[in-house]
C-alpha positions as a Markdown table, in Angstrom:
| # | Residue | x | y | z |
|---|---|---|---|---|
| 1 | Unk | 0.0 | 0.0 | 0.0 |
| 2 | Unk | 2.8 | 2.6 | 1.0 |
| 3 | Unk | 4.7 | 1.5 | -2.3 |
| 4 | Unk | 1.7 | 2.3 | -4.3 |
| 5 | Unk | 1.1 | 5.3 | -2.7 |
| 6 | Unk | 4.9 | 6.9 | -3.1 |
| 7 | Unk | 5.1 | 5.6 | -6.5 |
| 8 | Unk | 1.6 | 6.3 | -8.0 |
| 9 | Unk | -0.1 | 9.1 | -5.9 |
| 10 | Unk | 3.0 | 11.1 | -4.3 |
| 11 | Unk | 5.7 | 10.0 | -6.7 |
| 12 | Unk | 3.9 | 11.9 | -9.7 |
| 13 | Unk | 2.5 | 15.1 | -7.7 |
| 14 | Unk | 6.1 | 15.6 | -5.6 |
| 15 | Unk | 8.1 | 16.7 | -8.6 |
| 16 | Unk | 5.4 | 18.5 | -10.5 |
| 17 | Unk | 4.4 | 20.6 | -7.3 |
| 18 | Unk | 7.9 | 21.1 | -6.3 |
| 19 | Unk | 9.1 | 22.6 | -9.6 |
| 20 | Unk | 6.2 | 24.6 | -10.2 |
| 21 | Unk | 7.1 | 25.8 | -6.2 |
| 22 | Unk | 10.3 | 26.9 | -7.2 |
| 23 | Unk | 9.7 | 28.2 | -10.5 |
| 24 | Unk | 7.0 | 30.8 | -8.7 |
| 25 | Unk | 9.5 | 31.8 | -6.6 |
| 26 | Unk | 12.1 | 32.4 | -9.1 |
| 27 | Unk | 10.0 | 34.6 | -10.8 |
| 28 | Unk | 8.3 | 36.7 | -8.1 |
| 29 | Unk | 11.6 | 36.9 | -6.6 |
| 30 | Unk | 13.0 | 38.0 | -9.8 |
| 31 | Unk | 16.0 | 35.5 | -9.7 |
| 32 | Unk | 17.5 | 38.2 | -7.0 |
| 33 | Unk | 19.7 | 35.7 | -4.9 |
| 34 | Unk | 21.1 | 34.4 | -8.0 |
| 35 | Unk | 21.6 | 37.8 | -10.2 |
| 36 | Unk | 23.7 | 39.0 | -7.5 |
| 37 | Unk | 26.3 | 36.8 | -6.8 |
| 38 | Unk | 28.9 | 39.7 | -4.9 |
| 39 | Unk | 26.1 | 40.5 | -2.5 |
| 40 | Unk | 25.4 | 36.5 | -2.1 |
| 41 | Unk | 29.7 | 36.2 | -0.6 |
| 42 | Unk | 29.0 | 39.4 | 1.0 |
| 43 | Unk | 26.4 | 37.1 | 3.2 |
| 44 | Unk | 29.2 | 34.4 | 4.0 |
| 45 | Unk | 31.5 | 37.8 | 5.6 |
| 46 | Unk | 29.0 | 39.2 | 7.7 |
| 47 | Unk | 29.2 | 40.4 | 11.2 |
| 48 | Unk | 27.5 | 36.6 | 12.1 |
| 49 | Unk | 29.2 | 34.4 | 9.9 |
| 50 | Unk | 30.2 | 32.0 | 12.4 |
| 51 | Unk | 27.1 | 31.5 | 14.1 |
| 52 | Unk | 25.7 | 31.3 | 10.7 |
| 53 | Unk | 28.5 | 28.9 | 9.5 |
| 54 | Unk | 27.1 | 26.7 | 12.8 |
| 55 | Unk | 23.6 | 26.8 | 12.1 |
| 56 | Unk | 24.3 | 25.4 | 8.8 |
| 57 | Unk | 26.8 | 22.4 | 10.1 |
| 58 | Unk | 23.5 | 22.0 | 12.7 |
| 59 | Unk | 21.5 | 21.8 | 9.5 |
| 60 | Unk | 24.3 | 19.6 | 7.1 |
| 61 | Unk | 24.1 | 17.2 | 10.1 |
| 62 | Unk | 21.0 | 16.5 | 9.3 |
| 63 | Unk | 21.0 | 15.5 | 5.8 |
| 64 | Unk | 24.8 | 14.2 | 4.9 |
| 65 | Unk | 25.6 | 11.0 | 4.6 |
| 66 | Unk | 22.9 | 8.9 | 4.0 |
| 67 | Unk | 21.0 | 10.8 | 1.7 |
| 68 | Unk | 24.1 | 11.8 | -0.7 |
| 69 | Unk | 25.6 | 8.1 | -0.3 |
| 70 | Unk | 23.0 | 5.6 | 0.2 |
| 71 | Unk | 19.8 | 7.6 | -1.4 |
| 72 | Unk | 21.6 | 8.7 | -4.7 |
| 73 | Unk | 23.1 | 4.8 | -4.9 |
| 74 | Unk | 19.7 | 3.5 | -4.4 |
| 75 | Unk | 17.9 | 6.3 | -7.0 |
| 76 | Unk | 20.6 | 4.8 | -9.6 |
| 77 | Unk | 19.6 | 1.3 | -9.0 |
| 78 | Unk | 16.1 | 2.1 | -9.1 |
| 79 | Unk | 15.4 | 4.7 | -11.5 |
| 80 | Unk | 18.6 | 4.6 | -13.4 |
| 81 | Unk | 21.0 | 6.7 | -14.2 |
| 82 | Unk | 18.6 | 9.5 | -15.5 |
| 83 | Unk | 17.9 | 10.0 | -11.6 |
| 84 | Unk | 21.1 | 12.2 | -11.2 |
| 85 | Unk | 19.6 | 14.5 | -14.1 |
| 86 | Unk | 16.4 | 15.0 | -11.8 |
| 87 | Unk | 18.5 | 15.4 | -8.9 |
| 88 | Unk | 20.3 | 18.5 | -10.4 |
| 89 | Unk | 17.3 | 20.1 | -11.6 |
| 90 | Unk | 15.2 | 19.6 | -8.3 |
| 91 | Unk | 18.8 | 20.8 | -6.4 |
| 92 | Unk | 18.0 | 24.0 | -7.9 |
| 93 | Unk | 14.6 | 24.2 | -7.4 |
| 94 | Unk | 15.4 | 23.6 | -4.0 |
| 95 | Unk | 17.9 | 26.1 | -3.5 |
| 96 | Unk | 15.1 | 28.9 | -3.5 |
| 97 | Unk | 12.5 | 26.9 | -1.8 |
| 98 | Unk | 14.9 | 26.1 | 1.1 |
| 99 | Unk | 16.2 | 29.8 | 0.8 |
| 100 | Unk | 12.4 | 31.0 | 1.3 |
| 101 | Unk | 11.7 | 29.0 | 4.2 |
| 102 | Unk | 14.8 | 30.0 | 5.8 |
| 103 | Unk | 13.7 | 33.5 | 5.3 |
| 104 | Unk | 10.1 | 33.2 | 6.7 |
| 105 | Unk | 11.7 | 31.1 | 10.2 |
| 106 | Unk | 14.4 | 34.2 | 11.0 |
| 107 | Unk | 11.3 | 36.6 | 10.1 |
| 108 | Unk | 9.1 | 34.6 | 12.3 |
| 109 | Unk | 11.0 | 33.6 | 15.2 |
| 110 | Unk | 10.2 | 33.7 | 18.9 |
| 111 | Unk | 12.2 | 34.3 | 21.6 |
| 112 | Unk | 15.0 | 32.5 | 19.9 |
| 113 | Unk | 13.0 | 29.6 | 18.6 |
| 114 | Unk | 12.6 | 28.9 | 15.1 |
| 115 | Unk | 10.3 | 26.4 | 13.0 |
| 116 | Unk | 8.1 | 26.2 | 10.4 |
| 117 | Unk | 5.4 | 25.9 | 12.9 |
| 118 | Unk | 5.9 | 29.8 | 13.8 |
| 119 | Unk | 5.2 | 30.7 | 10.3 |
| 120 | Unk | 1.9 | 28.5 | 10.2 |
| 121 | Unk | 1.0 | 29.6 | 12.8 |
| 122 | Unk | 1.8 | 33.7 | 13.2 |
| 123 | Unk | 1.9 | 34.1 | 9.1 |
| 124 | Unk | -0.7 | 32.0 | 7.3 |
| 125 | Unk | -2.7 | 32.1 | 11.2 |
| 126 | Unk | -3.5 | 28.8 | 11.1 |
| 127 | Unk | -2.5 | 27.3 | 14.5 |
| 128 | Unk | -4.2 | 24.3 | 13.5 |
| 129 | Unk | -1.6 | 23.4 | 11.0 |
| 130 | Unk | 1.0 | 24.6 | 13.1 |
| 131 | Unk | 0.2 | 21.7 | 15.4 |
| 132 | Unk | -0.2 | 18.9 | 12.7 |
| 133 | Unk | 3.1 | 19.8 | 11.5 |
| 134 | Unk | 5.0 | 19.9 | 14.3 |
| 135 | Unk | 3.3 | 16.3 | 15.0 |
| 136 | Unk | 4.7 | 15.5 | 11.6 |
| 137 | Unk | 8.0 | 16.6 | 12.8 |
| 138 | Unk | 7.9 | 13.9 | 15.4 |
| 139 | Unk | 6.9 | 10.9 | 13.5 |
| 140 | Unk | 9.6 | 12.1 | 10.4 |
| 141 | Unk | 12.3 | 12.1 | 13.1 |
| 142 | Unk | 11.7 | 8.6 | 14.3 |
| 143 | Unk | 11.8 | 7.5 | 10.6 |
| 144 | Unk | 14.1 | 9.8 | 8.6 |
| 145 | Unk | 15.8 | 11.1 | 11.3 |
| 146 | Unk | 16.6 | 7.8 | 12.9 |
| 147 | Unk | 15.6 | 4.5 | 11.6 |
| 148 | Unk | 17.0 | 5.4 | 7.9 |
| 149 | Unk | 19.7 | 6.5 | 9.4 |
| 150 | Unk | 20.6 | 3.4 | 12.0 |
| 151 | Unk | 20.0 | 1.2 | 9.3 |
| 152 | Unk | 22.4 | 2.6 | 6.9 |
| 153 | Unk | 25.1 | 2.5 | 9.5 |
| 154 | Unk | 24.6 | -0.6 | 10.8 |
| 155 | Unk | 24.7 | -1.8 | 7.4 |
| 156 | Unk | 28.0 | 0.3 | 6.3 |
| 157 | Unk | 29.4 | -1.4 | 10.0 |
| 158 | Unk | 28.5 | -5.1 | 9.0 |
| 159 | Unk | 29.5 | -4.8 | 5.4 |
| 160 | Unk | 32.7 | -3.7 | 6.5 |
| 161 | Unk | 33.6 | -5.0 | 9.9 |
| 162 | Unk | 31.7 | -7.5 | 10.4 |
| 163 | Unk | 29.8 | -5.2 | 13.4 |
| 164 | Unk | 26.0 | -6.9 | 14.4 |
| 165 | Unk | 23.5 | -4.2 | 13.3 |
| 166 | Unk | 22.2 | -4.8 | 16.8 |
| 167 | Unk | 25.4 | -3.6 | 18.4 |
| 168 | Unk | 25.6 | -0.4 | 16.3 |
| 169 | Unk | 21.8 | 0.5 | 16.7 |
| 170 | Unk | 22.3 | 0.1 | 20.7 |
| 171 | Unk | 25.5 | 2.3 | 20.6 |
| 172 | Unk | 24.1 | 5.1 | 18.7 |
| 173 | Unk | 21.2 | 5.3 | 21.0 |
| 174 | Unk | 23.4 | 5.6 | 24.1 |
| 175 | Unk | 25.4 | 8.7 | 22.3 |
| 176 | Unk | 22.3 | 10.4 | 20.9 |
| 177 | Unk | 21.2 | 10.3 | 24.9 |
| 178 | Unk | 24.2 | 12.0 | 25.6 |
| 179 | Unk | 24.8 | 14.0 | 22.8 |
| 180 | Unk | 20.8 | 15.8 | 23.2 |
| 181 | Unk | 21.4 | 16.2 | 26.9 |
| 182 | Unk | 24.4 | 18.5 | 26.1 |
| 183 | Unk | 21.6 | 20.9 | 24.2 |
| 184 | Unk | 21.8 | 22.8 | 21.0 |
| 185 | Unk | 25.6 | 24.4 | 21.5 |
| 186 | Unk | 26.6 | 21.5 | 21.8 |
| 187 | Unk | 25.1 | 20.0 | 18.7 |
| 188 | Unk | 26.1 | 22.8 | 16.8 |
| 189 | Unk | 30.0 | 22.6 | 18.0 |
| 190 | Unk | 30.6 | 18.9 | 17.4 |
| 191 | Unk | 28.5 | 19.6 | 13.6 |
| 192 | Unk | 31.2 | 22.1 | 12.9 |
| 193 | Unk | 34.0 | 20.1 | 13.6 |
| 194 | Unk | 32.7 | 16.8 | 12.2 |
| 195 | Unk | 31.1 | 18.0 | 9.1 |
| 196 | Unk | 33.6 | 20.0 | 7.2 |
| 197 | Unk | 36.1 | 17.3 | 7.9 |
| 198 | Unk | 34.2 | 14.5 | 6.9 |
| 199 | Unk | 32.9 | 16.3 | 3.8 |
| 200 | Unk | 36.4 | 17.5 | 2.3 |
| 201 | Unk | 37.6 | 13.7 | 3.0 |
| 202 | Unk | 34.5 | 12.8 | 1.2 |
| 203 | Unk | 35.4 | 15.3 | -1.6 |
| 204 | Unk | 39.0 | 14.4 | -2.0 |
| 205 | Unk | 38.7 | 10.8 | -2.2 |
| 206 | Unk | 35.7 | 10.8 | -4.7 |
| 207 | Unk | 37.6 | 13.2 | -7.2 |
| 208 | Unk | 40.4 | 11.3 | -7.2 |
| 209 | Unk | 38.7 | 8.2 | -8.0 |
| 210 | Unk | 36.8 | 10.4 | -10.9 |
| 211 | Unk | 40.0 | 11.5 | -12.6 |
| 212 | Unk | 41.4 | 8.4 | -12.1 |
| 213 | Unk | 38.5 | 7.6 | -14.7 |
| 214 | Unk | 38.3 | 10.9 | -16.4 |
| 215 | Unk | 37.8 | 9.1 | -19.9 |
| 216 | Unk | 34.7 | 7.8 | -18.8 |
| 217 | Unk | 33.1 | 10.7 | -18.0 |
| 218 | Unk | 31.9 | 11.8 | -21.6 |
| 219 | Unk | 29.7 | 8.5 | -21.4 |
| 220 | Unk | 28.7 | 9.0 | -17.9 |
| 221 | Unk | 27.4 | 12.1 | -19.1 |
| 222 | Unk | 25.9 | 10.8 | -22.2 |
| 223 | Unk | 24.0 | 8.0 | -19.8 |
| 224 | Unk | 22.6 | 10.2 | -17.3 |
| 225 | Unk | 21.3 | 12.4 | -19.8 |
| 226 | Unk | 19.8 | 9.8 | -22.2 |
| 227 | Unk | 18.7 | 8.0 | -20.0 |
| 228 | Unk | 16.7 | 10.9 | -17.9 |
| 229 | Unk | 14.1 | 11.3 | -21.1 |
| 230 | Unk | 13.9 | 8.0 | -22.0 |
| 231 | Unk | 10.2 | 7.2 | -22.5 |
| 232 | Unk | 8.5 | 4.4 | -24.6 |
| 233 | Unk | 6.6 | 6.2 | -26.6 |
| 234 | Unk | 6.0 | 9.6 | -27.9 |
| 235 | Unk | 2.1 | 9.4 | -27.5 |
| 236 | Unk | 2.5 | 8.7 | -24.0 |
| 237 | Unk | 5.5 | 10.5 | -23.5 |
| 238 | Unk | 3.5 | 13.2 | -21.6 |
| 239 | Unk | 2.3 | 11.4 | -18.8 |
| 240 | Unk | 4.7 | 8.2 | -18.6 |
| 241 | Unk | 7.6 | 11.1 | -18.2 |
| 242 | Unk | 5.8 | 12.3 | -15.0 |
| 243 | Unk | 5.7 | 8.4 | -13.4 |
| 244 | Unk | 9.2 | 7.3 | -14.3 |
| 245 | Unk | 11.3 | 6.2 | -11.9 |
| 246 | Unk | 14.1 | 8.5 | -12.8 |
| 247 | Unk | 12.0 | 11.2 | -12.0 |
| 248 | Unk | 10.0 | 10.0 | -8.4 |
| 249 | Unk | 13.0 | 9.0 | -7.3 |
| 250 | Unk | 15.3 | 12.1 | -8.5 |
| 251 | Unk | 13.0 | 14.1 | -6.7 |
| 252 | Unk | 12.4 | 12.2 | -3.5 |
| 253 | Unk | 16.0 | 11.0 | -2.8 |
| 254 | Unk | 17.1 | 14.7 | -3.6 |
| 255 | Unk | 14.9 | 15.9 | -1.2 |
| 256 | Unk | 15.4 | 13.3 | 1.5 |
| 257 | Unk | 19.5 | 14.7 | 0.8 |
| 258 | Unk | 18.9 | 18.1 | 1.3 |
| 259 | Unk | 15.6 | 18.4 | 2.8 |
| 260 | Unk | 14.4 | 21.3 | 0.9 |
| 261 | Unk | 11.1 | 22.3 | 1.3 |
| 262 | Unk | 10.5 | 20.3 | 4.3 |
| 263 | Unk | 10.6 | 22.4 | 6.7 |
| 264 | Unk | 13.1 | 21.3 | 9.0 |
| 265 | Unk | 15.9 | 23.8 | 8.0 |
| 266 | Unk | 13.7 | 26.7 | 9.5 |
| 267 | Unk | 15.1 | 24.8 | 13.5 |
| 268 | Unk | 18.8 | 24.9 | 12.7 |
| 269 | Unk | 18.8 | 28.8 | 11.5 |
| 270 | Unk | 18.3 | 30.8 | 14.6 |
| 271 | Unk | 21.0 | 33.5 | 14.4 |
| 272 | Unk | 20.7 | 37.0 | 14.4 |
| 273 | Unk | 21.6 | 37.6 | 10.8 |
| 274 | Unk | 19.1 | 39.6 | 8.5 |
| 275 | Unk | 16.8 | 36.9 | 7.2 |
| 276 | Unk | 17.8 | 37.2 | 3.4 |
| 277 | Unk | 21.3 | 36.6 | 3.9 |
| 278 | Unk | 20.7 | 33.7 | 6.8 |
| 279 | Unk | 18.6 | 32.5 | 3.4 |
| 280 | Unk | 21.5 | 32.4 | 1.3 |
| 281 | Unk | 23.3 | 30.1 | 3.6 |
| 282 | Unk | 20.3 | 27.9 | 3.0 |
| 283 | Unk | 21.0 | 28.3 | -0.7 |
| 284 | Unk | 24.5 | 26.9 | 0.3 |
| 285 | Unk | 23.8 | 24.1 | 1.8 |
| 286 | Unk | 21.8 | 22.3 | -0.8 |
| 287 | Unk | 24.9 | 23.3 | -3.3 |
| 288 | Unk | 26.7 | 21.4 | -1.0 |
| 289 | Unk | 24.5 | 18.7 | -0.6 |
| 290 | Unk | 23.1 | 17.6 | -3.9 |
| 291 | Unk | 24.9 | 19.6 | -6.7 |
| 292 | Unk | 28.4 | 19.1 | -5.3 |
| 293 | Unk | 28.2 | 15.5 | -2.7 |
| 294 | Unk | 25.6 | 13.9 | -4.6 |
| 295 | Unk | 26.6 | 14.2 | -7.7 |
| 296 | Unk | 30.4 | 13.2 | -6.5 |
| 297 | Unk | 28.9 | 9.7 | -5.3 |
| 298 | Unk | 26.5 | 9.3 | -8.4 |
| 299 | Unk | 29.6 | 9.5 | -10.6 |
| 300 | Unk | 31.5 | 7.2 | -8.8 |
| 301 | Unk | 28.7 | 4.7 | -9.1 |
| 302 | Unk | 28.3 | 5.2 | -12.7 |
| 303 | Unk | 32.4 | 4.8 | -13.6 |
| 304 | Unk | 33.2 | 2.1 | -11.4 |
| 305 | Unk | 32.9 | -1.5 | -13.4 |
| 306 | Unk | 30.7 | -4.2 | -12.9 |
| 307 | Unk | 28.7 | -2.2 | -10.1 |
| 308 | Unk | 26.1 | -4.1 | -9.1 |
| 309 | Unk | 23.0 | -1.8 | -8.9 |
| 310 | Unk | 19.9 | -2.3 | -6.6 |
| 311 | Unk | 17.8 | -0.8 | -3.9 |
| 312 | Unk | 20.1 | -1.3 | -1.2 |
| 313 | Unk | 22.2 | 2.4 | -1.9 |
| 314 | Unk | 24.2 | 1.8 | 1.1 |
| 315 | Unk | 25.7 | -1.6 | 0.0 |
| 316 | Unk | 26.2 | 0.0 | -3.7 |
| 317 | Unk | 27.8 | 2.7 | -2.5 |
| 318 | Unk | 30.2 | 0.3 | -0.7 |
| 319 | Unk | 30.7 | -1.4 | -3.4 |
| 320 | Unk | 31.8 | 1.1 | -6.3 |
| 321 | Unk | 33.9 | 2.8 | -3.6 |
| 322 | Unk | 35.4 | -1.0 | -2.4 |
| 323 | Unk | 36.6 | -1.7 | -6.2 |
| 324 | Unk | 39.3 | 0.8 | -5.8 |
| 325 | Unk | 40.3 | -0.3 | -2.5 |
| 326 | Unk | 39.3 | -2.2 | 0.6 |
| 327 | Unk | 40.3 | 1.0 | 2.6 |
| 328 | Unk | 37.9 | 3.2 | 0.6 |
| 329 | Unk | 35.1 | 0.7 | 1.0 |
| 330 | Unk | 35.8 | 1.4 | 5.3 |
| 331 | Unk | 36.7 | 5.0 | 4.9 |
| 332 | Unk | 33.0 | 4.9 | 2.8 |
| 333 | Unk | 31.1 | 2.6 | 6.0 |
| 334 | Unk | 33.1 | 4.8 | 8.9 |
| 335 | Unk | 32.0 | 8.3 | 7.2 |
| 336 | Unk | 28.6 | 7.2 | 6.3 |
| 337 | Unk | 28.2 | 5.9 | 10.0 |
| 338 | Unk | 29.6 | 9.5 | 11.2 |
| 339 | Unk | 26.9 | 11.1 | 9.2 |
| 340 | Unk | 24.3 | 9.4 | 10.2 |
| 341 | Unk | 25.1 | 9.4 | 14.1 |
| 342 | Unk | 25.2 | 13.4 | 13.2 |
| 343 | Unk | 21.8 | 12.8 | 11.4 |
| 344 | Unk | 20.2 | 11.2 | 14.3 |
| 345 | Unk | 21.6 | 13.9 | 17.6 |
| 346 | Unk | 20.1 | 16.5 | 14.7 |
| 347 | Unk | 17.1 | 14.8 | 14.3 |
| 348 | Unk | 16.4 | 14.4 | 17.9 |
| 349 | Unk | 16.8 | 18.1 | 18.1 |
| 350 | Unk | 14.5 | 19.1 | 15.4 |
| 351 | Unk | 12.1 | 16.2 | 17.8 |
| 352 | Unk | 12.6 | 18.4 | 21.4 |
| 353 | Unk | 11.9 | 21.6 | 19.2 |
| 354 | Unk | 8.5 | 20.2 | 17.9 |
| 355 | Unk | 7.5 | 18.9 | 21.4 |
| 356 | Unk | 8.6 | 22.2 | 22.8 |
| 357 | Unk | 5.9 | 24.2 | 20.5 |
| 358 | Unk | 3.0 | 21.2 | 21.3 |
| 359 | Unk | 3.6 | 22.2 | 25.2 |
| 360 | Unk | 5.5 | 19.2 | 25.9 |
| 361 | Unk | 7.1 | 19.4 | 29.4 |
| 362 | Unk | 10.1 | 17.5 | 31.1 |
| 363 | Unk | 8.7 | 13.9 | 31.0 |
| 364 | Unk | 6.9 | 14.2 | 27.4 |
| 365 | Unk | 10.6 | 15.1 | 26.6 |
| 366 | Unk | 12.1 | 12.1 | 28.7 |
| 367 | Unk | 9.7 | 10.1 | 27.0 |
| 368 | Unk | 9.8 | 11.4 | 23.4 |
| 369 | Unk | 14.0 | 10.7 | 23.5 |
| 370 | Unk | 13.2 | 7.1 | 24.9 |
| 371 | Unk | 10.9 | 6.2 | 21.8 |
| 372 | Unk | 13.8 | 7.7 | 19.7 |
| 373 | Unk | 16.3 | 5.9 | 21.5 |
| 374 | Unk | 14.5 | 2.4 | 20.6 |
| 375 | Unk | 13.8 | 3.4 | 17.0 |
| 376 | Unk | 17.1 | 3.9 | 16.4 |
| 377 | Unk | 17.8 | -0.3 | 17.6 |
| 378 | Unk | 14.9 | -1.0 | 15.6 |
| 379 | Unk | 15.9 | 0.3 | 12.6 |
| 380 | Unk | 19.3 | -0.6 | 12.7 |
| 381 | Unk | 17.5 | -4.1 | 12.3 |
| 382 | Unk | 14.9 | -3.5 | 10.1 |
| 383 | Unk | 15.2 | -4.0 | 5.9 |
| 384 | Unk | 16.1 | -1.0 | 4.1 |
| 385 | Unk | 13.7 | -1.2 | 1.4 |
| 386 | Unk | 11.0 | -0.8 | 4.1 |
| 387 | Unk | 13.1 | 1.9 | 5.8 |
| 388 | Unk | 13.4 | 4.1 | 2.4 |
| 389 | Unk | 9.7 | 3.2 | 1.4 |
| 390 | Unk | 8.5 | 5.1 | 5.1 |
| 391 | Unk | 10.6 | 8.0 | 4.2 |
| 392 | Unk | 9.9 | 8.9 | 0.9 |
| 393 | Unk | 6.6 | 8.7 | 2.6 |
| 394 | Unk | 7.0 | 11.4 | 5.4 |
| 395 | Unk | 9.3 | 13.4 | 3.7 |
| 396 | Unk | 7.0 | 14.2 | 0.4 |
| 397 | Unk | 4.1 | 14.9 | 2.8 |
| 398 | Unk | 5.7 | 17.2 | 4.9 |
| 399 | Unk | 7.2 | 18.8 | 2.0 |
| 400 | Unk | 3.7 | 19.7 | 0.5 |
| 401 | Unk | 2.5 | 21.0 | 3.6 |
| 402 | Unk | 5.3 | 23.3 | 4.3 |
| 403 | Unk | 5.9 | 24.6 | 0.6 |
| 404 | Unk | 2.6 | 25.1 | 0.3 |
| 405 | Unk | 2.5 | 27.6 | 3.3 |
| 406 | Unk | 6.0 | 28.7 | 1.5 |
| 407 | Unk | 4.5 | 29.6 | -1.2 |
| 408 | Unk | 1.2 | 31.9 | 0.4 |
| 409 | Unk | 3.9 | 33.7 | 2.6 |
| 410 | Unk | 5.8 | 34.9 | -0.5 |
| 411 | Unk | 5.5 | 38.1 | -0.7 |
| 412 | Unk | 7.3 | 38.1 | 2.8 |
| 413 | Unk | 10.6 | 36.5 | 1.7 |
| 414 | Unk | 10.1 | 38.9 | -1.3 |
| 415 | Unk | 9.9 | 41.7 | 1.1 |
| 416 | Unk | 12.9 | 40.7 | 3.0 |
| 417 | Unk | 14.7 | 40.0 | -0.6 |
| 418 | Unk | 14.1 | 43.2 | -1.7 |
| 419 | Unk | 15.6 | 44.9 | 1.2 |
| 420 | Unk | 18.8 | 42.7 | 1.4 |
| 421 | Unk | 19.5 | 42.6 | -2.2 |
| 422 | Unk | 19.7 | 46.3 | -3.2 |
């Protein structure tokens, strides 16, 4: 039933609504944040750029690893290679999107506290919605935020060390407990440490694999591209292009990667920047995300020889990175397992921050971190199809929600656009 429903209902309407989202904005925005580039650096020297510079590790945390390693692997083996195409154009679709909300949370704010809630509930004035999202925001963190996350790792830690999944689901629940006790400064200062690190590892090795291979890239090209429009027939070229897998799956694994459009960027950006140029960080970390890590892993997939393509992105990702070394193949498992633990202590803050807003006290928060504490054991067990099947699930609903409300609060980001971009 889920299947049927991500693959005929929200698969279609996902990337339809989302590019029509984003091409709205673009226009009433007038392409500001991208027609400017010298004011756009201007935003990464400002008088906040550190605490800005956090509040985007906070919000990285949250979406490397095992969207940009095991979701673009397991878009390949699914929808093909044409899924990378998809990915690029939703990445910049998503750049605006995730710059708006960004926008509306610093206009919206609250006595330090961001959300998407805030804007549902003081812009559009619907505290209705305000609540069913932040309820959203629970159930997504059990399942994106933790069980997707668990079960990559425990996958990348039994592929290559022979680890029990059982072992690494029980040991990232004991450091998430630890890790969300410490609060949000502490979240933020192990994200800025971990993630640039990580990522430029990440970078280095993956480029140097691709150059290794750099006469295979015409053809890479050639297939991602060719493969992106390949219908059966002209007649029913129209509407088969909407339902192919290249596309659902471009769409929903992008967004599972960057998050754009969920809503859940608008918890990490609380600074004290002005809200255009907090939004331009935004725009940054879905460059970094999807155009520049995803596309990194997705190449590496396609070069590498005899790469055995399926559902299971974690194990494919393993794999193409393994033929070049058994090193690379644990470098791959230990980084991906160092995202997701990021993932998860992010995850469980974006959980407190909904329960927070709902008028959750001290034990619904005790009790809220000891559900997410066993989701994380039982998704380091559970099988991954099921895992990605629940998430494509959450993630695409919340999305509509929250660019819907996006898109009738535009004329605020417009407003604050205006102003910042003179």
């Amino acid at each position: 039933m889920l299947s049927f429903i991500n693959s005929s209902i929200l698969g279609p309407l996902l990337p339809v609504f989302l590019f029509a989202c984003g091409a709205f904005l673009l226009i009433k925005l007038s392409f500001k944040p991208f027609r400017k580039p010298r004011r756009m650096i201007r935003a990464f020297k400002g008088n906040n750029s550190k605490e800005s510079f956090k509040a985007a590790c906070l919000s990285l945390s949250g979406t490397l690893g095992v969207g940009n390693i095991a979701g673009v692997a397991s878009a390949i083996g699914i929808g093909g290679a044409g899924a990378v195409f998809w990915m690029w154009v939703f990445a910049f679709m998503a750049m605006i999107i995730k710059y708006a909300e960004v926008v509306l949370a610093m206009r919206y704010k609250k006595y330090g506290e961001g959300g998407a809630a805030l804007y549902m509930r003081y812009g559009i004035k619907n505290p209705i919605l305000a609540l069913i999202f932040s309820f959203l925001i629970l159930i997504t963190s059990i399942g994106v935020g933790n069980t997707v996350q668990s079960s990559a790792a425990s996958e990348s830690m039994r592929v290559c060390f022979g680890v029990p999944s059982i072992v690494t689901g029980i040991v990232f629940s004991i450091i998430t407990l630890l890790m969300i006790y410490g609060g949000r400064k502490r979240i933020e200062s192990v994200s800025s440490i971990i993630i640039p690190i990580l990522s430029f590892g990440y970078i280095i090795i993956s480029l140097a694999i691709i150059c290794s291979n750099c006469k295979l890239i015409p053809s890479v090209f050639e297939q991602i591209l060719s493969s992106a429009f390949d219908t059966e027939s002209l007649v029913g070229g129209a509407v088969g292009f909407i339902f192919t897998d290249a596309i659902r799956l471009g769409a929903s694994r992008g967004i599972l990667s960057n998050e754009a459009g969920c809503g859940t960027a608008a918890y990490a950006h609380k600074t004290e920047s002005h809200p255009a140029e907090q939004g331009i960080w935004g725009i940054f970390e879905v460059f970094v995300d999807t155009i520049l890590l995803c596309s990194l892993t997705a190449f590496v997939v396609l070069i590498t020889p005899e790469a055995p393509l399926n559902a299971n992105g974690i194990a494919v990702a393993l794999n193409a990175y393994g033929h070049y070394g058994d090193w690379l193949r644990q470098f791959i498992g230990i980084s991906t397992t160092i995202y997701a633990l990021a993932s998860v202590v992010c995850w469980s803050y974006y959980g407190i921050s909904a329960i927070n807003y709902l008028g959750g006290k001290r034990n619904s928060r005790r009790l809220y971190l000891i559900i997410y504490s066993m989701a994380g054991i039982l998704g380091s067990v559970f099988a991954p199809s099921l895992v990605w099947e629940i998430s494509d699930f959450t993630v695409s609903v919340m999305a509509i929600i929250n660019t819907t409300c996006v898109i009738l609060l535009w004329r605020e980001v417009k407003y604050s656009t205006d102003e910042y971009f003179v």
